[in-house]
N, C-alpha and C positions, 0 to 999 in steps of 0.2 A: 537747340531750344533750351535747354541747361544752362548753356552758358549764358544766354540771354535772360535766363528766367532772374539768377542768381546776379548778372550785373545788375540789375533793374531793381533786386531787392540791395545788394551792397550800396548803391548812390542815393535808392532813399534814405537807409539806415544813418547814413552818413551826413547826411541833408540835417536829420533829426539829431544827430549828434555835435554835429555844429552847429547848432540854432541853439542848443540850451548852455545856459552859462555854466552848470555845475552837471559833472555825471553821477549824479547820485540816480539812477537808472539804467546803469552799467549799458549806456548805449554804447560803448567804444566795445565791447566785447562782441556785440551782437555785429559791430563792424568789422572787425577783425574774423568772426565766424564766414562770413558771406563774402569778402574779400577772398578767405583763403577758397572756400568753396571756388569761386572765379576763377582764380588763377589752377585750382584744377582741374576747371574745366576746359581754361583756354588752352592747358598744355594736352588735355586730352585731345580739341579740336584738331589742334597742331600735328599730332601727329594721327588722327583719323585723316585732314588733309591729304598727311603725307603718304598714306597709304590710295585713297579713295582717287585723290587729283580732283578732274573737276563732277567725279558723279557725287563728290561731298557737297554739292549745291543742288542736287535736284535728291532727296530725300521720300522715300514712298510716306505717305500720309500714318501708316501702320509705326514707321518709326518715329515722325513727328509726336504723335500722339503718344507714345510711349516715351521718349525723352519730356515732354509736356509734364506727365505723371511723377517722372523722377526729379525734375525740376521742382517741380514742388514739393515732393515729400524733402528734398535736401533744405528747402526753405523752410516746409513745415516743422522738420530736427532740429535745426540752426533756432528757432524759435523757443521750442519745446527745452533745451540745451539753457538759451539766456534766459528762459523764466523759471528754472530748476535755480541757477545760480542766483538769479534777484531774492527768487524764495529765501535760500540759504543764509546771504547776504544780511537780505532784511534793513537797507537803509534808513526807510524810513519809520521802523519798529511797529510797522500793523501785525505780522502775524507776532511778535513778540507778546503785546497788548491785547489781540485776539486769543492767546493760548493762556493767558493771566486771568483775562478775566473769565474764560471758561472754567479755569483750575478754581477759581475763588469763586464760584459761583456753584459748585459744588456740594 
């Protein structure tokens, strides 16, 4: 469920990163986060497979539900992560002009 959660957010990300003509939204970062997420969870799968064989397909509901939860806090990070760096960033100088005019308003 992890690795499903996090492919499904890497190919939107991705969708939205190729649709816009300029990344001044540091969308490639947030691709690059969820991508790598992916790949490890695929290698985690890989070798959960390699351990499990085929009861790696029938999963008790207690652990679906629980990968479900981690899937998402990984995507909820991965988020949390690219909107620290846009903060930082500051492209398009909102908080710049937000912090200006609160200081001269003073």
């Amino acid at each position: 469920m992890t690795l499903l959660i996090t492919v499904f957010a890497a190919v939107i990300s991705t969708v939205l990163w190729y649709r816009r003509k300029n990344d001044d939204m540091r969308l490639g970062t947030l691709c690059f986060l969820f991508w790598g997420a992916s790949l490890m969870w695929l290698v985690d799968a890989i070798f959960e497979y390699a351990e499990l064989k085929e009861a790696y397909f029938t999963p008790a509901l207690e652990d679906l539900i629980n990968d479900s939860f981690l899937g998402l806090s990984v995507v909820a990070l991965a988020l949390v992560i690219w909107l620290v760096r846009l903060l930082i960033s500051d492209p398009k100088g909102s908080v710049r002009s937000a912090l200006t005019k609160q200081l001269s308003g003073q």
